[in-house]
C-alpha positions in Angstrom: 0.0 0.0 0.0 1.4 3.4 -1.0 0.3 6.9 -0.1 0.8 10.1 -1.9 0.1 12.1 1.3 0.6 11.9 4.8 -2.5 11.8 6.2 -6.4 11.1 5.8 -7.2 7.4 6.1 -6.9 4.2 3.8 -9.7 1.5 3.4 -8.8 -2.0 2.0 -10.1 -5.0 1.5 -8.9 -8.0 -0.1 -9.3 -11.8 -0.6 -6.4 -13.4 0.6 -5.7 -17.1 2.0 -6.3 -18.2 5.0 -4.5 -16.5 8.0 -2.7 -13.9 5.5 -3.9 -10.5 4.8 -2.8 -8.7 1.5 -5.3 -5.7 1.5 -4.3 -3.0 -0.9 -5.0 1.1 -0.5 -8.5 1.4 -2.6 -9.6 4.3 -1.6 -9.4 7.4 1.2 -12.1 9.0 3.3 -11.3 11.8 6.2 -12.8 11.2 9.2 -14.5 7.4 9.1 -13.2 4.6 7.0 -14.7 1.2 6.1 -15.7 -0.3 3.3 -19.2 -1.5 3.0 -20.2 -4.0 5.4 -16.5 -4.6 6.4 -14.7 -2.8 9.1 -14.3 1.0 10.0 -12.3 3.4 11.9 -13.7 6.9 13.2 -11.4 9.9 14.3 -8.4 7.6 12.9 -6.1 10.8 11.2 -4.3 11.8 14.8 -2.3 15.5 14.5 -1.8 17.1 17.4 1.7 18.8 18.9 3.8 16.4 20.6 3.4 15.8 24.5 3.9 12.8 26.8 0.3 11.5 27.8 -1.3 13.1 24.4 -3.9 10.9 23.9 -6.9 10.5 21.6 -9.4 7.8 21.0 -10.7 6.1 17.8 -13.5 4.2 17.3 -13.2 0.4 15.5 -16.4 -1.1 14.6 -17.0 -4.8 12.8 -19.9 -4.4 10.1 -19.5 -7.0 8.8 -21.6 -10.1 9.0 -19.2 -12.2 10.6 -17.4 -11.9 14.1 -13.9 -10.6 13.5 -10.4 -10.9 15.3 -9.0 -7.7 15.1 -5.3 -6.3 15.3 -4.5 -2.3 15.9 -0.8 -1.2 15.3 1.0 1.7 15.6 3.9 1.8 13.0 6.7 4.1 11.7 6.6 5.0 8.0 8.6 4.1 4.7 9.6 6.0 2.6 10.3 5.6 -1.2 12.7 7.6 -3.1 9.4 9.1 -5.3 8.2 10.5 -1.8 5.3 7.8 -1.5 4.7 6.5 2.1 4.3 3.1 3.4 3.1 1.4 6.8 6.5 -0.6 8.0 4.6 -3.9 8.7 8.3 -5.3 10.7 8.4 -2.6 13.2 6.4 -0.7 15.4 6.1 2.8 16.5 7.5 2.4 19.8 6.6 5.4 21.6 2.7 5.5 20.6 0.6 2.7 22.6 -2.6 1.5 21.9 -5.3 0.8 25.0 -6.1 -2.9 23.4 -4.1 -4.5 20.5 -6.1 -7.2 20.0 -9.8 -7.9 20.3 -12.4 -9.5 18.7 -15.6 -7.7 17.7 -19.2 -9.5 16.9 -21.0 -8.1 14.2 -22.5 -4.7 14.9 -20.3 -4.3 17.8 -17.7 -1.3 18.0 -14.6 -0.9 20.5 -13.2 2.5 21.8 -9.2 2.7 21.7 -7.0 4.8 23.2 -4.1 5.8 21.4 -1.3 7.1 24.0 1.5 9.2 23.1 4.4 8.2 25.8 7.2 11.0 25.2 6.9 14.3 23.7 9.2 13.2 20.8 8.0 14.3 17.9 6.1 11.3 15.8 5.0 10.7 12.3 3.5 7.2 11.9 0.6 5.1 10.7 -2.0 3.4 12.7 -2.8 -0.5 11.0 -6.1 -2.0 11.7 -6.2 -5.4 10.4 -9.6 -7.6 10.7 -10.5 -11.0 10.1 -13.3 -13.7 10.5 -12.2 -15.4 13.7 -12.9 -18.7 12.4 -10.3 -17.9 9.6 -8.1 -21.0 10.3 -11.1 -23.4 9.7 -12.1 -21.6 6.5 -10.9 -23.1 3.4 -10.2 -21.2 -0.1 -10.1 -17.5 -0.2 -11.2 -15.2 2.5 -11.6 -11.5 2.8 -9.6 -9.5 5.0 -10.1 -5.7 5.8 -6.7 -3.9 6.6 -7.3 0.4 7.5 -4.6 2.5 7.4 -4.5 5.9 9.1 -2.5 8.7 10.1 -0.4 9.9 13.1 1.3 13.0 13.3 2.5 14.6 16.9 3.8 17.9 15.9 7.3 19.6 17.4 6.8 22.6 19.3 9.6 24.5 17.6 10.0 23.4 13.6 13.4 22.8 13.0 14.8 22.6 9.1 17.7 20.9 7.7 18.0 19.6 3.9 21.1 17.8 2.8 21.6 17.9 -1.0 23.1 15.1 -2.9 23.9 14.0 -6.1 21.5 15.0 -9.3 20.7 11.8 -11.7 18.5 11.0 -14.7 16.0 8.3 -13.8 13.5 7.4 -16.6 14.0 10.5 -18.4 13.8 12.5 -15.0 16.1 15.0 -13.6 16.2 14.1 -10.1 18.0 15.6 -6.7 18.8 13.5 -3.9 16.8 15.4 -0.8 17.5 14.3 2.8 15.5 16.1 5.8 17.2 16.2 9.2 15.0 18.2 10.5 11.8 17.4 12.8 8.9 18.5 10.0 7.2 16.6 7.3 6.3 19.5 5.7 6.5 19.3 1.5 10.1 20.3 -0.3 9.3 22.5 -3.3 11.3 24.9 -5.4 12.6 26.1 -8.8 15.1 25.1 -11.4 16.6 26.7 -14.0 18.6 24.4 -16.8 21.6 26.2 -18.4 22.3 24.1 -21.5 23.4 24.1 -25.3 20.9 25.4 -26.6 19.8 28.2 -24.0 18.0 28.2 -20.6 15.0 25.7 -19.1 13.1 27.3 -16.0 10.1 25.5 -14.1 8.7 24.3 -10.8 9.5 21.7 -8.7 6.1 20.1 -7.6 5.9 19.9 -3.7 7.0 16.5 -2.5 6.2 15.4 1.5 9.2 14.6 3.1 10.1 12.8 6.7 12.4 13.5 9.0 15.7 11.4 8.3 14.5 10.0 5.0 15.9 10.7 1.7 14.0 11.3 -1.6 14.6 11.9 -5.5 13.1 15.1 -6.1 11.9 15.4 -9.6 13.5 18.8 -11.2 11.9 18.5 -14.8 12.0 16.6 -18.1 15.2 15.6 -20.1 13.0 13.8 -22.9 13.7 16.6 -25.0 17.0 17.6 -24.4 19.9 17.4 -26.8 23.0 15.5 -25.8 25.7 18.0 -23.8 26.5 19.6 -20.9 24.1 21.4 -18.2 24.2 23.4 -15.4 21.3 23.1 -13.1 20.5 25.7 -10.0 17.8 24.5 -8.0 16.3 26.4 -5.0 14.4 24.7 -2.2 11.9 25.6 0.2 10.8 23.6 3.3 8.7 25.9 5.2 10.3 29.1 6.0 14.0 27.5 5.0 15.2 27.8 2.0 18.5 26.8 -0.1 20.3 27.3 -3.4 22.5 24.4 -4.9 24.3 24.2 -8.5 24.8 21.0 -10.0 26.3 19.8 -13.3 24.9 17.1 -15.8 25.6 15.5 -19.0 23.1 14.1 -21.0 24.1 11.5 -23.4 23.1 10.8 -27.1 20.1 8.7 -27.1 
């Protein structure tokens, strides 16, 4: 499952064999989440600044048909290099608890949970609910799963900004920059560039990409597909919130 942005919640549902869920991201809703007759999350998207004992609590309910064993986990992020974000399903976010990890729910019936922020760290993380009939292991064949992804974001009291530039690439006819926050925000990386080649001067925008703290991205800088073959100069200025920074890289493109 992949998300463009960091926030909102995901509902999915799949078929999957027995005891396995493979749900996949089908479609987002803001405040409750389910898809019909499955299971649903209510005030799941958690932003609030960062304080030990935050707490807020969300609402899981089984609409389904069946009774359903359900799993709620707090996890860190992943990030790709194209900026999209991922629940890591091998870790946890260790310093977000959850009231109950593990219930089961009849049909019709809903469960309150508490969701417990234990230092005043700042956090950005995804909360997994996972559902399935509780009678999975007798079931044979295919079986649906429901799997909710939402958001959790405990703000810093003070924003602190710090973008490490690396090398500039061509990937899939891309100009890219290599973008590394060591900062405490999430907030977007946008920007300009201006291409100095052969045959005169490229200008555009660099499309605002989300960024976590400690990851690193490709940030796409504009098209080469029409470029001639040469050598460029490319001076690309970034904004994170109020920082900014101007870097000057050089390229060659190759004949194709």
């Amino acid at each position: 499952m992949q998300l463009k942005v960091l926030g909102g919640v995901i509902a999915g549902a799949a078929v999957v064999a027995a005891g396995a869920v493979i749900a996949q991201a089908d479609g987002t809703k803001a405040g409750a989440s389910a898809l019909e007759g499955g299971l649903a999350l209510e005030n799941g998207l958690i932003q609030r600044p960062a304080a030990a004992g935050a707490n807020n609590v969300v609402k899981v309910s089984n609409r389904s048909k069946a009774a359903m064993t359900v799993a709620v986990t707090p996890r860190p992020w992943i990030q790709s290099s194209t900026g999209a974000v991922s629940p890591n399903r091998r870790s946890t976010l260790r310093d977000v608890g959850v009231s109950e990890s593990a219930f089961t729910l009849k049909p019709g019936e809903a469960k309150e949970i508490t969701v417990t922020l234990k230092t005043g760290t700042p956090q950005y993380g995804a909360l997994e609910v996972v559902g399935l009939p509780t009678d999975v292991a007798k079931r044979k064949g295919l079986i649906t799963g429901y799997r909710l992804v939402s958001s959790l974001r405990y703000l810093p009291a003070a924003k602190t900004y710090a973008l490490t530039v690396g090398a500039a690439k061509i990937k899939q006819d891309m100009l890219t920059l290599s973008v590394k926050s060591s900062g405490n925000t999430a907030e977007p990386v946008s920007g300009t560039v201006r291409l100095k080649g052969p045959l005169g001067t490229r200008q555009g925008s660099v499309k605002a990409t989300g960024l976590l703290p400690g990851k690193t991205i490709a940030l796409g800088l504009l098209s080469t597909k029409k470029l001639t073959a040469g050598s460029y100069t490319a001076s690309v200025s970034l904004k994170q919130g109020t920082f900014k920074k101007t870097v000057t890289k050089k390229i060659r493109i190759s004949s194709r």
